[in-house]
N, CA, C and O atoms as a Tinker XYZ file with bonds, in Angstrom:
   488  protein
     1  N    -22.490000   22.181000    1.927000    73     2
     2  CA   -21.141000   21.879000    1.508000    64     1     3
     3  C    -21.051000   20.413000    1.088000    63     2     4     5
     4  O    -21.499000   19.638000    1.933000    81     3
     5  N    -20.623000   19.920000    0.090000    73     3     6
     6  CA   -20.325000   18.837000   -0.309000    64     5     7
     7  C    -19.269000   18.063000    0.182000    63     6     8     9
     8  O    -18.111000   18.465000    0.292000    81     7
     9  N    -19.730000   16.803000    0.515000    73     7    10
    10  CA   -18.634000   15.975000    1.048000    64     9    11
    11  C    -17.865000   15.394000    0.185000    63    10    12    13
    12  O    -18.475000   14.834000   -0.725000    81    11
    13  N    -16.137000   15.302000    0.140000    73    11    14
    14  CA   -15.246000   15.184000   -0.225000    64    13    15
    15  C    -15.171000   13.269000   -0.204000    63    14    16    17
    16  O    -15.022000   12.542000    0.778000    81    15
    17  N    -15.325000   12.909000   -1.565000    73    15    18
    18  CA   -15.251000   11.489000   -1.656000    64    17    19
    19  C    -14.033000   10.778000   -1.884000    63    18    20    21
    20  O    -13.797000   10.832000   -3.091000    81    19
    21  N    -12.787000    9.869000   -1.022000    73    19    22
    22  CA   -11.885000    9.399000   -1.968000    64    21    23
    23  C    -12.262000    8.012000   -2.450000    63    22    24    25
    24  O    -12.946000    7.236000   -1.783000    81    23
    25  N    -11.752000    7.742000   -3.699000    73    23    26
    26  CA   -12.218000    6.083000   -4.257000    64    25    27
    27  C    -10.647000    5.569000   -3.838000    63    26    28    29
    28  O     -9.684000    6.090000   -3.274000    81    27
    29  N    -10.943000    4.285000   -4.423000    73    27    30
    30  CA   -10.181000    3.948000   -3.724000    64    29    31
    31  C     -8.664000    3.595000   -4.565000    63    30    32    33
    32  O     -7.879000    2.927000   -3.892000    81    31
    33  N     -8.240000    3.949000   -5.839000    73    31    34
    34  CA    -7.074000    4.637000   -6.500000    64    33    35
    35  C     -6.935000    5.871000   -5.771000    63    34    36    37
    36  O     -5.795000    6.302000   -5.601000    81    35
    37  N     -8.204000    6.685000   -5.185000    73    35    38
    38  CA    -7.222000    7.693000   -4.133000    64    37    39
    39  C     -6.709000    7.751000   -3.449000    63    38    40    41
    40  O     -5.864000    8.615000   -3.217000    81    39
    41  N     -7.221000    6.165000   -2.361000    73    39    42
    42  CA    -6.189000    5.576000   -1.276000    64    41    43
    43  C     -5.015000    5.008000   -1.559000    63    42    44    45
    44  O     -4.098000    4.877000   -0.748000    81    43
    45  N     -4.999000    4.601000   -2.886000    73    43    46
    46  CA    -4.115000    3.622000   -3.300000    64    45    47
    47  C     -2.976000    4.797000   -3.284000    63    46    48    49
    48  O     -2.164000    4.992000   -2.380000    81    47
    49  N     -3.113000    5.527000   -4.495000    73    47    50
    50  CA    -2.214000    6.524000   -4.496000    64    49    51
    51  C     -1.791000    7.500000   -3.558000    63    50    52    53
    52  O     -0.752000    8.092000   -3.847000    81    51
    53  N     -2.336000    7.789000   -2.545000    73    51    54
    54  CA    -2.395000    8.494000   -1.333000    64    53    55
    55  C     -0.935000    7.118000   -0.744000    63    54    56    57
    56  O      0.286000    7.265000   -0.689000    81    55
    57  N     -1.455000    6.394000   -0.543000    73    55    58
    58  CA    -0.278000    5.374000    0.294000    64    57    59
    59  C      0.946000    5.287000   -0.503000    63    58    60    61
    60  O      2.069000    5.651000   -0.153000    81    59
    61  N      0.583000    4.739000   -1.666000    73    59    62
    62  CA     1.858000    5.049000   -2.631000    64    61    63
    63  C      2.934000    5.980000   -2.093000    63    62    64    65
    64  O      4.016000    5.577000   -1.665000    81    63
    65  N      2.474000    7.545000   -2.157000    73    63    66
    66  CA     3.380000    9.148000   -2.099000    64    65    67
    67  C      3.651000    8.924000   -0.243000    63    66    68    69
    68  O      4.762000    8.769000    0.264000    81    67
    69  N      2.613000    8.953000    0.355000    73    67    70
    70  CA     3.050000    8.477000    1.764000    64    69    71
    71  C      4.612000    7.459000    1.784000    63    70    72    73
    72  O      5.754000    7.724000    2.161000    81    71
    73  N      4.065000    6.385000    1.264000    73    71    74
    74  CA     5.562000    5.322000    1.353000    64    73    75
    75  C      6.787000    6.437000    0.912000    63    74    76    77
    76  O      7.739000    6.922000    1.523000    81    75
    77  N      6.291000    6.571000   -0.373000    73    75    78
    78  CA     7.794000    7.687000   -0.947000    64    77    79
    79  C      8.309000    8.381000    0.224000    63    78    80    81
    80  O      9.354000    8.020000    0.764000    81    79
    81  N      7.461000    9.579000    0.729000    73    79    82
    82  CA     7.864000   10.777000    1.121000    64    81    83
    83  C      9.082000    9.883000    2.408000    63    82    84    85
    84  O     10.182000   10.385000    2.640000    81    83
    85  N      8.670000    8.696000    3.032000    73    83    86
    86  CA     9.362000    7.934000    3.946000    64    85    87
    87  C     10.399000    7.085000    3.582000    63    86    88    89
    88  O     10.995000    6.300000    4.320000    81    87
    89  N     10.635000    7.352000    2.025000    73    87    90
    90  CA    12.032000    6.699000    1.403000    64    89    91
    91  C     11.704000    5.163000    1.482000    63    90    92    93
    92  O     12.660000    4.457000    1.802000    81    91
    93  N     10.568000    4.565000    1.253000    73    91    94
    94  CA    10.200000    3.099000    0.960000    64    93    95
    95  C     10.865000    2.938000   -0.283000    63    94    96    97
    96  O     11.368000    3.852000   -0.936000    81    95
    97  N     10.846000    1.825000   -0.558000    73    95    98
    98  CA    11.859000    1.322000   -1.914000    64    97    99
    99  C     10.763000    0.756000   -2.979000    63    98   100   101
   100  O      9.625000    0.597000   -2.537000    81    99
   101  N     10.988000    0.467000   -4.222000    73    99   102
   102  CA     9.989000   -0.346000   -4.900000    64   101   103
   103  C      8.702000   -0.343000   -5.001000    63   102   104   105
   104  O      8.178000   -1.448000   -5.142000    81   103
   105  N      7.987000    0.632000   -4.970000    73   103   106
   106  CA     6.612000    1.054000   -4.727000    64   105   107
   107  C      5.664000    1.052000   -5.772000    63   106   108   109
   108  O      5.725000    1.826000   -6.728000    81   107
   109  N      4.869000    0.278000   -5.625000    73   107   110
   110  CA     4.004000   -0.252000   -7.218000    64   109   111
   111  C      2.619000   -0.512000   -6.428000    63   110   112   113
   112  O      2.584000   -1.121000   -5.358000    81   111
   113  N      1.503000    0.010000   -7.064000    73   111   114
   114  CA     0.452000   -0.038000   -6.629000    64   113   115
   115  C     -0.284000   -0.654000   -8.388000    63   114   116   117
   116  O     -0.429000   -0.200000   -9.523000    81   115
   117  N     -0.608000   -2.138000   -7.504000    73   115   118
   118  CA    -1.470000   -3.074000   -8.672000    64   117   119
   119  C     -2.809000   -3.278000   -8.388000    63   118   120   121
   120  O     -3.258000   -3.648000   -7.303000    81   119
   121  N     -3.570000   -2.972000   -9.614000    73   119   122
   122  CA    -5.181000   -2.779000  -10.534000    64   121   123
   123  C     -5.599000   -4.236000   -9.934000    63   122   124   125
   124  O     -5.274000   -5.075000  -10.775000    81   123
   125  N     -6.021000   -4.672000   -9.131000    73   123   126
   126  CA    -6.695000   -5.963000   -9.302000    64   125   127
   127  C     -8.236000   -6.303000   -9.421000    63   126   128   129
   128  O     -8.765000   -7.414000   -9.413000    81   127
   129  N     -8.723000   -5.250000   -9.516000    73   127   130
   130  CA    -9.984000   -5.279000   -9.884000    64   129   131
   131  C    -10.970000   -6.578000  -10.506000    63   130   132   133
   132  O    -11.992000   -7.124000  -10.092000    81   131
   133  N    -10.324000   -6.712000  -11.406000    73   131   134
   134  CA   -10.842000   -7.896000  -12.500000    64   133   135
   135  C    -10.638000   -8.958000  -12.499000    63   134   136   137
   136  O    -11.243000   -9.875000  -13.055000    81   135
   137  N     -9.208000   -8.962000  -11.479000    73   135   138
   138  CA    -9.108000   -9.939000  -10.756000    64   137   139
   139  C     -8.960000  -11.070000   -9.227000    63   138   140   141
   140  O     -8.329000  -12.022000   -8.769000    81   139
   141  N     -9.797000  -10.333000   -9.010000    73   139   142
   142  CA   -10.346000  -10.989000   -7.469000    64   141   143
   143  C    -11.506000   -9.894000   -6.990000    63   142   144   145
   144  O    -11.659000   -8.815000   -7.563000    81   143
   145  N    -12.143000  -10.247000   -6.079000    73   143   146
   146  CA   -13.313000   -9.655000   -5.050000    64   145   147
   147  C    -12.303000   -9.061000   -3.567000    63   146   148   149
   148  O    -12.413000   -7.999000   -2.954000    81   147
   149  N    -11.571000   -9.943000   -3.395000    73   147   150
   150  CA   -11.064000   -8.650000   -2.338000    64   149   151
   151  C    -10.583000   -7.673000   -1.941000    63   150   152   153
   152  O    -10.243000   -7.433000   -0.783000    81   151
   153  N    -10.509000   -7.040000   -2.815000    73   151   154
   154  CA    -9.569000   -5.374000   -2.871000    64   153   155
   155  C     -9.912000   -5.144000   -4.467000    63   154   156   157
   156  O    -10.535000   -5.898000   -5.213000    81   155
   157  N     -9.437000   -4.137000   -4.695000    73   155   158
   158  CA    -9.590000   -3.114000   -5.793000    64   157   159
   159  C     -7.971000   -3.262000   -6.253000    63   158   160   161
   160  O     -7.611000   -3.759000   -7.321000    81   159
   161  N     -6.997000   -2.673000   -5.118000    73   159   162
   162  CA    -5.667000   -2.452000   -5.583000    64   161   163
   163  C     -4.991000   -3.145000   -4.032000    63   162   164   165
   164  O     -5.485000   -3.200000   -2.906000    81   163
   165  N     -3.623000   -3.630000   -4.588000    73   163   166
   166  CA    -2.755000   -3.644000   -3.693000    64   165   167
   167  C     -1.667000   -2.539000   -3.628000    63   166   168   169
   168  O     -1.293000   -1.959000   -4.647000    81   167
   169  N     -1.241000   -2.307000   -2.568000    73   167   170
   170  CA    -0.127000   -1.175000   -2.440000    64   169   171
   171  C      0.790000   -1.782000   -1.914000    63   170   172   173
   172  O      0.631000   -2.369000   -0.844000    81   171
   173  N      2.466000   -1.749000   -2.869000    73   171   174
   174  CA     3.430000   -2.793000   -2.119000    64   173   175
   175  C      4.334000   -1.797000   -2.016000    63   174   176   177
   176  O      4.170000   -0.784000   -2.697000    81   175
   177  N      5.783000   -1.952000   -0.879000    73   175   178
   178  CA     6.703000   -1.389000   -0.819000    64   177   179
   179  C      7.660000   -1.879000    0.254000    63   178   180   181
   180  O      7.362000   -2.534000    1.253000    81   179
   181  N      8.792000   -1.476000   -0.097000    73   179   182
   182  CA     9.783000   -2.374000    0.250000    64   181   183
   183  C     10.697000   -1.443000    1.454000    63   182   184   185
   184  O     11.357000   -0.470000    1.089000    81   183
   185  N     10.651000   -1.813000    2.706000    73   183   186
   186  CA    11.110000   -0.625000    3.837000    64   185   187
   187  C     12.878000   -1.507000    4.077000    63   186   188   189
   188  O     12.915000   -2.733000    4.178000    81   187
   189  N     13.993000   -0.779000    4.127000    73   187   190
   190  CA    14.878000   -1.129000    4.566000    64   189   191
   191  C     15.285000   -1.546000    6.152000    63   190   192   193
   192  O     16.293000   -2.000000    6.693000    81   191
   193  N     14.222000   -1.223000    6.499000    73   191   194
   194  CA    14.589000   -2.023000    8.050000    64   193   195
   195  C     13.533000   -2.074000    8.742000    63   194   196   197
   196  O     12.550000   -1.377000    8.489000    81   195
   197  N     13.599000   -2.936000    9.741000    73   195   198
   198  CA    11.934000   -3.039000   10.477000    64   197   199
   199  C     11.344000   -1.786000   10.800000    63   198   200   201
   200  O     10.229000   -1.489000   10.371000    81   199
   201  N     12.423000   -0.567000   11.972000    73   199   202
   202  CA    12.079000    0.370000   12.445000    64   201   203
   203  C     11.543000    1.194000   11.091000    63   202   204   205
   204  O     10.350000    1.488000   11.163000    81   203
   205  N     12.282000    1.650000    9.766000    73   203   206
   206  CA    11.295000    2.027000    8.558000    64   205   207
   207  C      9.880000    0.969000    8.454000    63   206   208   209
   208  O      8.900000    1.581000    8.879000    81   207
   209  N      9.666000    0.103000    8.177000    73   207   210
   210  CA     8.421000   -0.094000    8.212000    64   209   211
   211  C      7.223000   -0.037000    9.227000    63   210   212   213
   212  O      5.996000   -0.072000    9.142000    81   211
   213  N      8.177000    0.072000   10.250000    73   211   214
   214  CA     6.724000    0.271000   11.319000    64   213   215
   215  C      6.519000    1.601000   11.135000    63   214   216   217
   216  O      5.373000    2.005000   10.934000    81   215
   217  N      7.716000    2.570000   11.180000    73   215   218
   218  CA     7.058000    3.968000   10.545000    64   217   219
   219  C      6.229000    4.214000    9.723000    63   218   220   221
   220  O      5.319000    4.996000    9.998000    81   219
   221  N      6.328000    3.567000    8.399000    73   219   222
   222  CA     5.688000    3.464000    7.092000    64   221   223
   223  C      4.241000    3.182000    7.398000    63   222   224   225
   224  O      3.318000    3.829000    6.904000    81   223
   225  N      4.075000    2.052000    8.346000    73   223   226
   226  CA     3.089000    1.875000    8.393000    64   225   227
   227  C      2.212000    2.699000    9.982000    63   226   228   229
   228  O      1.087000    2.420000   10.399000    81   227
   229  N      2.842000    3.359000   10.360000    73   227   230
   230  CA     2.037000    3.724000   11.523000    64   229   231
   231  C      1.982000    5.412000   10.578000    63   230   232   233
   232  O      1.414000    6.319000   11.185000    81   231
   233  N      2.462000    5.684000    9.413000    73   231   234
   234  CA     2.388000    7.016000    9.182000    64   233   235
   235  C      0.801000    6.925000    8.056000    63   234   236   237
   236  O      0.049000    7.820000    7.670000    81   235
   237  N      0.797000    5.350000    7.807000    73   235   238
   238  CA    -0.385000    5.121000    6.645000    64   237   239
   239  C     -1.765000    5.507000    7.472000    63   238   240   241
   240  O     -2.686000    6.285000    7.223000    81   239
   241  N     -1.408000    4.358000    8.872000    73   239   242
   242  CA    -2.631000    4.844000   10.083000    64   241   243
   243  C     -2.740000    6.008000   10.236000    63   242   244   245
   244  O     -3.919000    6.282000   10.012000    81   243
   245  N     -2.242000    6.799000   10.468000    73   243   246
   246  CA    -2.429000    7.875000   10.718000    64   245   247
   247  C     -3.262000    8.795000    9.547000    63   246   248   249
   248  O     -4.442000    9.114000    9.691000    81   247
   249  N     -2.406000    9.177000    8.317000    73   247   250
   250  CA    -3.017000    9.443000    7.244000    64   249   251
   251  C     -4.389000    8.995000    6.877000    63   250   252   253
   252  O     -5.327000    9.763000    6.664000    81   251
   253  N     -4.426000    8.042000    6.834000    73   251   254
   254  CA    -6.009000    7.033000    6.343000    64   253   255
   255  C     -7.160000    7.401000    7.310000    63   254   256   257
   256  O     -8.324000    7.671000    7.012000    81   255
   257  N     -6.399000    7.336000    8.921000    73   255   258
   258  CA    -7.704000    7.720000    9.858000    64   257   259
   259  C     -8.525000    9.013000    8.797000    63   258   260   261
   260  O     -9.462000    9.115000    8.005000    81   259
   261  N     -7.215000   10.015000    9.554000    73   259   262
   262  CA    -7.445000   11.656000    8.750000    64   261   263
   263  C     -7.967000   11.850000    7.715000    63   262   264   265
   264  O     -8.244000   12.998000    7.370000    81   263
   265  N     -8.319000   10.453000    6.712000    73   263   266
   266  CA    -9.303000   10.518000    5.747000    64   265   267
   267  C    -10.664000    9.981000    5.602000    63   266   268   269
   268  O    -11.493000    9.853000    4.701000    81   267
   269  N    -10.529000    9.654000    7.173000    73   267   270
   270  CA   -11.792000    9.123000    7.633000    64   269   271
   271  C    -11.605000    7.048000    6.486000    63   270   272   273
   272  O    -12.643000    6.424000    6.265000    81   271
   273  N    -10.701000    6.672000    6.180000    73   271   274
   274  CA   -10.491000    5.664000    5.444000    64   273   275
   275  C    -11.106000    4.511000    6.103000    63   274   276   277
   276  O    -10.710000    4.654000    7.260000    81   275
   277  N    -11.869000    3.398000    6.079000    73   275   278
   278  CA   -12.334000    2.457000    7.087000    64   277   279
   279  C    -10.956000    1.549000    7.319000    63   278   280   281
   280  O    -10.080000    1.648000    6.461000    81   279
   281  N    -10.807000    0.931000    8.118000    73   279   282
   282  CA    -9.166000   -0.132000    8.321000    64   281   283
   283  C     -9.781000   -1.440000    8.915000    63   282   284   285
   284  O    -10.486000   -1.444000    9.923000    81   283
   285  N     -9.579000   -2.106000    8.481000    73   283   286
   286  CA   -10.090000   -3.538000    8.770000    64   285   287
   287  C     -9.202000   -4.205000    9.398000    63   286   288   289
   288  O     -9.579000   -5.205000   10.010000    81   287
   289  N     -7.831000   -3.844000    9.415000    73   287   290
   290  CA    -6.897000   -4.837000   10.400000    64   289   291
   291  C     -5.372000   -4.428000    9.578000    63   290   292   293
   292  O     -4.879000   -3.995000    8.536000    81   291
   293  N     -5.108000   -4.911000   10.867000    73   291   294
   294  CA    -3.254000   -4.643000   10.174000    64   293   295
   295  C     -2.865000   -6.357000   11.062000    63   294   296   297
   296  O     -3.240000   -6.817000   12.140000    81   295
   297  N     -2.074000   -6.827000   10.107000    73   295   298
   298  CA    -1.328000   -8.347000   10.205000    64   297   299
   299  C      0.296000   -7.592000    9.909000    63   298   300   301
   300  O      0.652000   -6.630000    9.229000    81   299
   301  N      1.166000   -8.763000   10.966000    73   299   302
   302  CA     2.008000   -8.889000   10.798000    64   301   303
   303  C      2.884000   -8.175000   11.499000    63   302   304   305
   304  O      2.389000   -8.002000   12.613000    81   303
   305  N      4.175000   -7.554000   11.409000    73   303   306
   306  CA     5.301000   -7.478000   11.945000    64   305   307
   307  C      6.390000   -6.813000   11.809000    63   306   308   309
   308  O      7.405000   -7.507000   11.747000    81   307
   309  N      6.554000   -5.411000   11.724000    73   307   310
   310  CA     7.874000   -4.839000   11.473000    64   309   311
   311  C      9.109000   -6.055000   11.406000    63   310   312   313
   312  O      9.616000   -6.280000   10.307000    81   311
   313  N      9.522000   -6.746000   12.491000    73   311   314
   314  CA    10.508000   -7.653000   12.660000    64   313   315
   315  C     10.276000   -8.647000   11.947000    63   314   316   317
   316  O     11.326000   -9.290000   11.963000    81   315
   317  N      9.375000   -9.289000   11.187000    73   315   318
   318  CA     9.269000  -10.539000   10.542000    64   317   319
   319  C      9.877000   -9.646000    9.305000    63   318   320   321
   320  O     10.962000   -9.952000    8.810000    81   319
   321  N      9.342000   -8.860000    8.975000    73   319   322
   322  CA     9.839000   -8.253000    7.738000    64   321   323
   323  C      8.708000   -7.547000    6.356000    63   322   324   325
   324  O      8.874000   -6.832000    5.368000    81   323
   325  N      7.280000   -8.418000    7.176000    73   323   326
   326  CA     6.038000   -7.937000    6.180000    64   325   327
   327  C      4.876000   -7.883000    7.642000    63   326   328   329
   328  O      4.865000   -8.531000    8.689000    81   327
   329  N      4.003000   -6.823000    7.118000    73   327   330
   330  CA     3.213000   -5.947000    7.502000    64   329   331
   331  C      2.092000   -5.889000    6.210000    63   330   332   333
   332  O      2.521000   -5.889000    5.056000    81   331
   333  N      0.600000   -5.840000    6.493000    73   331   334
   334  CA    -0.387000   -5.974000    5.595000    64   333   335
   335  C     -1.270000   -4.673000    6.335000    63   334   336   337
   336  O     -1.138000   -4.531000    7.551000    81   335
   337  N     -1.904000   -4.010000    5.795000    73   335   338
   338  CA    -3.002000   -3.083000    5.999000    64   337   339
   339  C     -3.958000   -3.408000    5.296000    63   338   340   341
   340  O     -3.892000   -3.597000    4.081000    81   339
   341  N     -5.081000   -3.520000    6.077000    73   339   342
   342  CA    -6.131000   -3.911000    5.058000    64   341   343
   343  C     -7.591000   -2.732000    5.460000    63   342   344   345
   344  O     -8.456000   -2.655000    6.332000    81   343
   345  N     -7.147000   -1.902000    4.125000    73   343   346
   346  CA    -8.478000   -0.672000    3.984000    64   345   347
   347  C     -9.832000   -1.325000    2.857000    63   346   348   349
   348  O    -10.288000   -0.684000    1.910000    81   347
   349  N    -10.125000   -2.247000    3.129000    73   347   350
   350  CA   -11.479000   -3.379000    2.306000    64   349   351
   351  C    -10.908000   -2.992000    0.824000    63   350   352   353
   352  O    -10.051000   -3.775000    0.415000    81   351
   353  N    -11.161000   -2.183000    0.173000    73   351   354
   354  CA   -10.685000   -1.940000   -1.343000    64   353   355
   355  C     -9.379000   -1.566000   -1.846000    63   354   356   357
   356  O     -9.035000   -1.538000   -3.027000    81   355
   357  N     -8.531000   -1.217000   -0.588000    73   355   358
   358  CA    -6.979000   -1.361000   -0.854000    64   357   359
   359  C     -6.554000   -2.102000    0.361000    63   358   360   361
   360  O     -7.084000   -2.048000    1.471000    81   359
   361  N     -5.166000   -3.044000   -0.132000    73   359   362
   362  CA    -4.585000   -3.473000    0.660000    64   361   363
   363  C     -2.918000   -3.502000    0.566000    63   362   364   365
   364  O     -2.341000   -4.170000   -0.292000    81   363
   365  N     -2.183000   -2.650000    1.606000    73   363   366
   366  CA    -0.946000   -2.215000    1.434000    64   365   367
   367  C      0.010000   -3.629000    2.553000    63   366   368   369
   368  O     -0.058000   -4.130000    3.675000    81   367
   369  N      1.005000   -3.742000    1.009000    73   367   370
   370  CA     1.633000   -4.840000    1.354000    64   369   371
   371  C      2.928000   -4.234000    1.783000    63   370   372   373
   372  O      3.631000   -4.085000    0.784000    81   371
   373  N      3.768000   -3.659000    3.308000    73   371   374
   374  CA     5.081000   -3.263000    3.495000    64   373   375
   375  C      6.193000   -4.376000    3.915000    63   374   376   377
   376  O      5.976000   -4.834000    5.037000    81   375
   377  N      7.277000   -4.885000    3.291000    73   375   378
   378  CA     7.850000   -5.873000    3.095000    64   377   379
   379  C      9.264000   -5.452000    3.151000    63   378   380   381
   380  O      9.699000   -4.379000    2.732000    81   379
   381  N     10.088000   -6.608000    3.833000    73   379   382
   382  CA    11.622000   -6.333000    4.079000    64   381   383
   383  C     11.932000   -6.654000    2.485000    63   382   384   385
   384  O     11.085000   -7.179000    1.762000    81   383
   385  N     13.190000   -6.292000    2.046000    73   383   386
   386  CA    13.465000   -6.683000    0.672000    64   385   387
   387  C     13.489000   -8.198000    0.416000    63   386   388   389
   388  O     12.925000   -8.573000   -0.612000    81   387
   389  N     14.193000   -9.332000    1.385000    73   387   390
   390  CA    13.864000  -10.559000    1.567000    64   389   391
   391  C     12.186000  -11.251000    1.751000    63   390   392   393
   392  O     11.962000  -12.396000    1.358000    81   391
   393  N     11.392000  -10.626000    2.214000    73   391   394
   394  CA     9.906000  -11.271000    2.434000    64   393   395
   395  C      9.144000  -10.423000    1.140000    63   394   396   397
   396  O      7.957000  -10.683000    0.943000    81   395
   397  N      9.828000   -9.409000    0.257000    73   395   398
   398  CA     9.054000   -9.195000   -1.131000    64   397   399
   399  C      9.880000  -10.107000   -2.033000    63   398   400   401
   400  O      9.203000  -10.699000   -2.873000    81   399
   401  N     11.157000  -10.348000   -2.049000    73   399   402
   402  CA    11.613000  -11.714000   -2.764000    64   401   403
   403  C     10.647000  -12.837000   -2.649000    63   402   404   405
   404  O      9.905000  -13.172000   -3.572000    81   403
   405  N     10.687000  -13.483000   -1.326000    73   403   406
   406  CA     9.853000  -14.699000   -0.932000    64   405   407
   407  C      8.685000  -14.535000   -1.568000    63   406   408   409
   408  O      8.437000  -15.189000   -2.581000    81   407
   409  N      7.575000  -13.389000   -0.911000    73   407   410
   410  CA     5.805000  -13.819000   -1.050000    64   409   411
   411  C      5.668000  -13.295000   -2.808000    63   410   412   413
   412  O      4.637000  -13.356000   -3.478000    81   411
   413  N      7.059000  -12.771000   -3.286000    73   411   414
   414  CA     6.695000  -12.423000   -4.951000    64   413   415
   415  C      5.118000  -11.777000   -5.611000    63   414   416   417
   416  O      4.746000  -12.104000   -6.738000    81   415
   417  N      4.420000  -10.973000   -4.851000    73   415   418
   418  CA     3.135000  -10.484000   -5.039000    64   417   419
   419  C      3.267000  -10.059000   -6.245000    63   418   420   421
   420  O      2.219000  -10.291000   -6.848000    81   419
   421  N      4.401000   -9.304000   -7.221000    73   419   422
   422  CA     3.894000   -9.261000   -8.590000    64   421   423
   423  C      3.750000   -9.967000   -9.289000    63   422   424   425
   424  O      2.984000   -9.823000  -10.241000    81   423
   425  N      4.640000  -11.285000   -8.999000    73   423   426
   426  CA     4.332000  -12.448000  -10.094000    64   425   427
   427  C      3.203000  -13.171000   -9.752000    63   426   428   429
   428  O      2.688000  -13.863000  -10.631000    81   427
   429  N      2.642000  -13.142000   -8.468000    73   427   430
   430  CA     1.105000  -14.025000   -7.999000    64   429   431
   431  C      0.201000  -13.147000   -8.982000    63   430   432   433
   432  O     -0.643000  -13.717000   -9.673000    81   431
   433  N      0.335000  -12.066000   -9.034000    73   431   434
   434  CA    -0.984000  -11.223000   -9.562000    64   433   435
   435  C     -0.128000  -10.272000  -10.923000    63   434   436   437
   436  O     -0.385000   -9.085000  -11.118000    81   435
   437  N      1.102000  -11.216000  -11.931000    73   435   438
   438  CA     1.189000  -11.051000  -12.957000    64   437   439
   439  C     -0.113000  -10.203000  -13.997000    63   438   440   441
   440  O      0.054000   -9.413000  -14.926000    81   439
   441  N     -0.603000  -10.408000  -13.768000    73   439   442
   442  CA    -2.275000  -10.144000  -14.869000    64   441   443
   443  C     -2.589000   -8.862000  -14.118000    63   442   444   445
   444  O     -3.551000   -8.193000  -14.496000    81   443
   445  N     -2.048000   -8.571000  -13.356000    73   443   446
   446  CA    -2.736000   -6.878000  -12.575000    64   445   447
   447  C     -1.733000   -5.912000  -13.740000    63   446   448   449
   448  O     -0.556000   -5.860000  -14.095000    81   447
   449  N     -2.660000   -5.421000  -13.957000    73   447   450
   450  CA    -1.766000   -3.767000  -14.417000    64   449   451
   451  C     -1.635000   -2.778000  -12.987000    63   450   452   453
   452  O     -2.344000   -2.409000  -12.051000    81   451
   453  N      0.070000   -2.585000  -13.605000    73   451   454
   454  CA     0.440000   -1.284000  -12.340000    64   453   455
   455  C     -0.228000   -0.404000  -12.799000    63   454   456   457
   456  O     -0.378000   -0.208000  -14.005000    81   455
   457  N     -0.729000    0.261000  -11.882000    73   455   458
   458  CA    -1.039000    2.154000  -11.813000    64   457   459
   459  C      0.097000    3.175000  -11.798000    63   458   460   461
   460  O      1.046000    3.061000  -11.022000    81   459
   461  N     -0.001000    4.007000  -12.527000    73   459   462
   462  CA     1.178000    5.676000  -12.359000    64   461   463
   463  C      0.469000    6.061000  -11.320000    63   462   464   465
   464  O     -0.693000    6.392000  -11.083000    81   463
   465  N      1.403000    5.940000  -10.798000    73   463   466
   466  CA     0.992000    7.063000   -9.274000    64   465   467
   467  C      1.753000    8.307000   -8.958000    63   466   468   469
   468  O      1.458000    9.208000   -8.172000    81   467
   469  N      3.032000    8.140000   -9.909000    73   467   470
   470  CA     3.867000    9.455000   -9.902000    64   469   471
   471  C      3.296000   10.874000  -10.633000    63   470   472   473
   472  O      2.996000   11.029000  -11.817000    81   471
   473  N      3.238000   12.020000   -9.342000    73   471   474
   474  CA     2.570000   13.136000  -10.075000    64   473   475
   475  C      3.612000   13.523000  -11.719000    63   474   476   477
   476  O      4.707000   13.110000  -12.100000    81   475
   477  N      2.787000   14.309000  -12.213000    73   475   478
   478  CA     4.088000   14.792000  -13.249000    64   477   479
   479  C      4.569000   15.814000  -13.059000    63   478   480   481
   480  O      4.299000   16.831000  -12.420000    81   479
   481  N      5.231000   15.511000  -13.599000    73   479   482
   482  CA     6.045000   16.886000  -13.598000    64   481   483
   483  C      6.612000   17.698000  -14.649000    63   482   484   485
   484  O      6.641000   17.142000  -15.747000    81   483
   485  N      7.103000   18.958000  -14.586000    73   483   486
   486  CA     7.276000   19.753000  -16.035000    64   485   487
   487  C      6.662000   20.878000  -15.952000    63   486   488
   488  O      6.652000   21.648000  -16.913000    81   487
């Protein structure tokens, strides 16, 4: 039987629909490939209250284990307002709407192209 490989736009997008299904806000998963060595993609999203983001993010743990995903560390803080997951080739940024104002990750990494991560539909 062949083992089931995800890359890591599969994690990316996998976290992406995860955030959704949990009503995260603003959800953009950026290409950084070309530009930097430490990740592949970032995964950002914007939780309306601490208790949503610690969900958000304890539902990513969970998911990612179940994909056997490696996790290198989680930083940060439901209550501060940002939370980092770091899976080596993706790294999911969950942020109060005030601390994605502040750390502005799309304009730091302007030059990333977003990914569609929305299935289609029709």
């Amino acid at each position: 039987m062949k083992e089931l490989t995800l890359t890591a736009r599969d994690v990316a997008v996998t976290c992406a629909r995860l955030c959704e299904e949990l009503k995260a806000e603003e959800i953009a998963i950026l290409d950084i490939r070309k530009l930097t060595q430490i990740a592949d993609f970032f995964v950002l999203a914007t939780g309306t209250s601490a208790r949503q983001l610690k969900a958000v993010a304890e539902r990513l743990r969970l998911a990612l284990k179940k994909l056997g995903a490696a996790k290198l560390g989680i930083e940060g803080d439901p209550a501060s307002g940002w939370l980092l997951l770091d899976y080596c080739d993706v790294v999911v940024h969950l942020f109060s709407a005030e601390a994605r104002v502040y750390y502005q990750l799309e304009m730091l990494w302007g030059d990333a192209p977003q990914v569609e991560w929305h299935e289609a539909t029709g």
